[in-house]
VOPAGU-2260 file (C-alpha; in pm, 1 decimal, decimal comma):
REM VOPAGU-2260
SITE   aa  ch    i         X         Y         Z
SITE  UNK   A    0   -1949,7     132,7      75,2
SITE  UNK   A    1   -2065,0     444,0     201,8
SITE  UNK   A    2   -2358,1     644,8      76,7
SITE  UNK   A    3   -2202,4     959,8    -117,7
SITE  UNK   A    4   -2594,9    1147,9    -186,9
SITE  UNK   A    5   -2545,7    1389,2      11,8
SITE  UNK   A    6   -2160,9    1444,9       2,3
SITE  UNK   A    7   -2096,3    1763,9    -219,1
SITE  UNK   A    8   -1748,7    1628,9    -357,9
SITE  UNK   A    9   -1848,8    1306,1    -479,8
SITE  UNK   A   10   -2165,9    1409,0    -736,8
SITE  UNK   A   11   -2363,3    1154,0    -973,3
SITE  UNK   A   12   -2310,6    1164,9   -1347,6
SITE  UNK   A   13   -2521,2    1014,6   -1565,4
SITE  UNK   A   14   -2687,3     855,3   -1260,0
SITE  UNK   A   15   -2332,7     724,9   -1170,0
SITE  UNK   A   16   -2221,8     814,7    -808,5
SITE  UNK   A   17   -1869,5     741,9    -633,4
SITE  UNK   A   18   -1889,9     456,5    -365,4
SITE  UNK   A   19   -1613,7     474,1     -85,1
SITE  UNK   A   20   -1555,8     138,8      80,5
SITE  UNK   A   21   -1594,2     243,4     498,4
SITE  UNK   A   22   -1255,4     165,0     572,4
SITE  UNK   A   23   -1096,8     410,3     315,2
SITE  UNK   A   24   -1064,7     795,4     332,6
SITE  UNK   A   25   -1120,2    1045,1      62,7
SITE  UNK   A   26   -1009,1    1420,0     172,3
SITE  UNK   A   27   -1256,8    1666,6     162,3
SITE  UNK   A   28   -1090,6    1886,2     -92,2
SITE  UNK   A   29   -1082,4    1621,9    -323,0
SITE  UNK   A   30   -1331,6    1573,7    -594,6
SITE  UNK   A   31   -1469,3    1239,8    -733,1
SITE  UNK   A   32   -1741,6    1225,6    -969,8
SITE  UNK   A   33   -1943,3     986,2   -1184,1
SITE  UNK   A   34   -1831,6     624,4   -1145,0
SITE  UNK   A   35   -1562,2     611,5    -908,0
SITE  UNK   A   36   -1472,2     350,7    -649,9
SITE  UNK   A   37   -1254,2     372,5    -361,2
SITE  UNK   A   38   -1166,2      19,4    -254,7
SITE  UNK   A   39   -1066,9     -80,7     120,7
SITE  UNK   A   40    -854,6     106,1     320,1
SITE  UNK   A   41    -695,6     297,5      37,0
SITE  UNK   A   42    -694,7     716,0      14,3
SITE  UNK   A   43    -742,3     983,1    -165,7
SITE  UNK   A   44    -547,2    1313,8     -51,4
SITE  UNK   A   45    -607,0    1643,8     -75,1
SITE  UNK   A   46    -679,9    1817,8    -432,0
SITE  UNK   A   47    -697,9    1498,6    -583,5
SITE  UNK   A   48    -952,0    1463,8    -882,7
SITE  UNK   A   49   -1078,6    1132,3    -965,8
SITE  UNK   A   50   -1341,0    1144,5   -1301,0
SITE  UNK   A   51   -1560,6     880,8   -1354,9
SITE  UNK   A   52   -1724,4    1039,4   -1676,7
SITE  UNK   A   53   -1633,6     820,7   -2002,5
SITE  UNK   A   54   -1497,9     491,1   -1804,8
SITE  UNK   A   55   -1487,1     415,2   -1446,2
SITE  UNK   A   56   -1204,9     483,5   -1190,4
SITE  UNK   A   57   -1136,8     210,7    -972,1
SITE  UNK   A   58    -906,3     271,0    -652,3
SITE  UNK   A   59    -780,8     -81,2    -528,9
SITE  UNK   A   60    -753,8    -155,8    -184,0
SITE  UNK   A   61    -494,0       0,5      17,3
SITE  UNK   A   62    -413,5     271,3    -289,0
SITE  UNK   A   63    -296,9     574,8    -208,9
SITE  UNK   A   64    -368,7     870,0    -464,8
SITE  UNK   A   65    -173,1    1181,4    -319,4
SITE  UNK   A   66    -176,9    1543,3    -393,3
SITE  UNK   A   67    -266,9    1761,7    -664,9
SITE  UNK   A   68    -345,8    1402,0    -893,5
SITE  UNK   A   69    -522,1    1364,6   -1136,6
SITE  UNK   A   70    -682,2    1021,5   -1234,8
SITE  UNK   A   71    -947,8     971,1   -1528,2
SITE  UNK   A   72   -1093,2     672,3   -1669,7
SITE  UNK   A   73    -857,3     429,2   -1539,1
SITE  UNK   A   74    -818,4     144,1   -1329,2
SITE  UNK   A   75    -563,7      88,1    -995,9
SITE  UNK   A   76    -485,1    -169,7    -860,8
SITE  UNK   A   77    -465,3    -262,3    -467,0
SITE  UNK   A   78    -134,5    -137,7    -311,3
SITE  UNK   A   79     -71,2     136,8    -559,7
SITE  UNK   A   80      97,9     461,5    -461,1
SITE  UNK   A   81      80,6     760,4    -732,2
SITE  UNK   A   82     272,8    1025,7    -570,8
SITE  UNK   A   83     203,7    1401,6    -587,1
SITE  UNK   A   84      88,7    1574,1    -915,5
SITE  UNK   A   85     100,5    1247,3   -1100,7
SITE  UNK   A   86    -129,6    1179,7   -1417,6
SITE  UNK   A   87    -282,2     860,2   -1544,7
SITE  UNK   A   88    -523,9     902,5   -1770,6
SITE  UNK   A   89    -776,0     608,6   -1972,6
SITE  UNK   A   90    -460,5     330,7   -1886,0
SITE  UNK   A   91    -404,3      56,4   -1612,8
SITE  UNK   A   92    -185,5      40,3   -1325,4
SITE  UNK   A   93    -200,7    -331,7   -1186,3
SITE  UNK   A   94    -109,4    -404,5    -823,3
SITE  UNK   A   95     191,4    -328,6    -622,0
SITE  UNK   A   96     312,5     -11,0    -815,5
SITE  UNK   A   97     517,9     320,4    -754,1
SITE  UNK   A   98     398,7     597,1    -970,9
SITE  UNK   A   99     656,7     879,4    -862,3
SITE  UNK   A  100     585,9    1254,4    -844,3
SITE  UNK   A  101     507,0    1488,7   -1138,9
SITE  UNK   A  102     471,1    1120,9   -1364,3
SITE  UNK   A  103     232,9    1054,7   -1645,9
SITE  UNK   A  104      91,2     733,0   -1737,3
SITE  UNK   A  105    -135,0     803,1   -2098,0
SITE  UNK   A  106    -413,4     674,6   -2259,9
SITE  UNK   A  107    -420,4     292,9   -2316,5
SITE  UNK   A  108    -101,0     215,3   -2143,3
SITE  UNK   A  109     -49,8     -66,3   -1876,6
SITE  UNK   A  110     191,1    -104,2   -1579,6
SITE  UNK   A  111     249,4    -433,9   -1499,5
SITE  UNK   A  112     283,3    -574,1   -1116,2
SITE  UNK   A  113     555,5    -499,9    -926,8
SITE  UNK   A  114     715,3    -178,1   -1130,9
SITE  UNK   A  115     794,5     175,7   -1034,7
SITE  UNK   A  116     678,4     485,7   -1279,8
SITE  UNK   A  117     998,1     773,3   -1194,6
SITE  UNK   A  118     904,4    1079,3   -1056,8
SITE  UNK   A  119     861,8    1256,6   -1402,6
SITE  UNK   A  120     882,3     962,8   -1654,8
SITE  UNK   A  121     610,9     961,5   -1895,4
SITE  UNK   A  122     466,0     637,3   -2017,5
SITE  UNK   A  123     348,6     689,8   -2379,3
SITE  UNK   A  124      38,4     618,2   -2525,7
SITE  UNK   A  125     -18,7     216,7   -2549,9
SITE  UNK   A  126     325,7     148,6   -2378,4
SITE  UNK   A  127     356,5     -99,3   -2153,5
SITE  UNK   A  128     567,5    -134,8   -1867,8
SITE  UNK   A  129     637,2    -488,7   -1789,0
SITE  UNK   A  130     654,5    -586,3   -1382,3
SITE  UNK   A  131     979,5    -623,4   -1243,0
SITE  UNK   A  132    1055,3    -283,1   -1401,2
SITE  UNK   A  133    1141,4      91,5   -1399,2
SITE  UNK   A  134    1038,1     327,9   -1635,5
SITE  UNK   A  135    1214,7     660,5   -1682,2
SITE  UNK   A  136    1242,5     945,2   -1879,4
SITE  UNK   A  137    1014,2    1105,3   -2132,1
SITE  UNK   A  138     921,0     910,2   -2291,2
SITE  UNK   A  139     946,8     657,7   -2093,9
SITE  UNK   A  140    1267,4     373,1   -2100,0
SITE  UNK   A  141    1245,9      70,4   -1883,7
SITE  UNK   A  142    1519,7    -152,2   -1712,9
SITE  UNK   A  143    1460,3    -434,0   -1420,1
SITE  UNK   A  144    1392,0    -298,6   -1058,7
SITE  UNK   A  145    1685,0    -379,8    -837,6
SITE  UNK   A  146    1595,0    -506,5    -463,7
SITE  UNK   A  147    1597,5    -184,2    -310,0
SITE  UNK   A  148    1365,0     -35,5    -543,5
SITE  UNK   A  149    1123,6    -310,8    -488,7
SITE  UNK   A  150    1118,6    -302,4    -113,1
SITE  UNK   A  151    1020,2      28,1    -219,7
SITE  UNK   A  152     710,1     -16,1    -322,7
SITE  UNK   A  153     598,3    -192,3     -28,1
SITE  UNK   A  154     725,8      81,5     211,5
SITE  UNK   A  155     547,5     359,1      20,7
SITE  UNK   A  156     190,1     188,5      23,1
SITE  UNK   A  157     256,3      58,4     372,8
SITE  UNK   A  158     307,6     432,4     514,5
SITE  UNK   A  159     -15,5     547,0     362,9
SITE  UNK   A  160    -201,5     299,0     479,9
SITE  UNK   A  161     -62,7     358,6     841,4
SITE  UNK   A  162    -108,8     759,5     795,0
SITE  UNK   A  163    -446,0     742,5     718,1
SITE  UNK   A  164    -528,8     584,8    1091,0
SITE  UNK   A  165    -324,3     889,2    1258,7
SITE  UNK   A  166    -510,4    1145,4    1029,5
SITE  UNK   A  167    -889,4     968,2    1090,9
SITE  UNK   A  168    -826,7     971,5    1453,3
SITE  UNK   A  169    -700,1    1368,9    1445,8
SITE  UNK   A  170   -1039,4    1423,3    1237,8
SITE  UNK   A  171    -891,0    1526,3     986,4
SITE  UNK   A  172   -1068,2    1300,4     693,4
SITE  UNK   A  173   -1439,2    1236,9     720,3
């Protein structure tokens, strides 16, 4: 992990400090504070806020947090992609998982392995959203993934992973 001291976006709280694994990338006009960690290889876009405060943030490796997010409290797993202007806020989002654009996933709730959150769906309070799945709608309704949605996943995470290389070696991340 990299040392964040001096880094103006990623300030201590409570003596907590964000630690960014070496092969990740966190934009510059993002903002993570308090106890936030960014795993390997995963990345944290533009306007993104990540907020340590009342319960860590964990980024998993190869997680990609895009856009305009928003993620408090909460825990992601490795090979996540929450697309732009997405919520999740105090829940759990377990590995290999779509959250689509303009989605919230609320306090206390789980996604289970393997699911896609629709651009827009809102996962209630304590719901959970068992793998294999897609949840829609607000509030959320689930049904089993069919195979193109799952190859889905897969190709979302896998494209962030492989934009992040073109972007470090433009300069475009730190």
């Amino acid at each position: 992990m990299t040392d964040a001291d001096a880094h103006p976006r990623r300030p201590s709280l409570d003596g907590a400090r964000p630690a960014v694994a070496d092969s990740a990338f966190v934009s510059n006009q993002s903002y993570l504070v308090g106890d936030v960690t960014v795993a390997e290889r995963a990345s944290v876009w533009p306007f993104v806020c990540a907020r340590g405060d009342t319960d860590p943030v964990e980024i998993g490796a190869e997680t990609n947090v895009q856009e305009f997010s928003m993620i408090h409290a909460s825990r992601l797993g490795d090979r996540v992609t929450v697309g732009h202007n997405a919520v999740v806020d105090d829940a759990t989002i377990e590995s290999d998982v779509l959250v689509g654009m303009q989605s919230a996933v609320l306090r206390g709730a789980t996604v289970e392995s393997n699911s896609i959150v629709a651009a827009g769906a809102v996962v209630l309070q304590g719901q959970t959203v068992p793998g294999g799945h897609l949840a829609y709608g607000t509030p959320a309704e689930t049904r089993p993934l069919e195979d193109d949605q799952v190859a889905q996943i897969e190709q979302h995470w896998r494209h962030y992973v492989e934009r992040v290389g073109q972007y470090k070696a433009e300069g475009h991340f730190e």
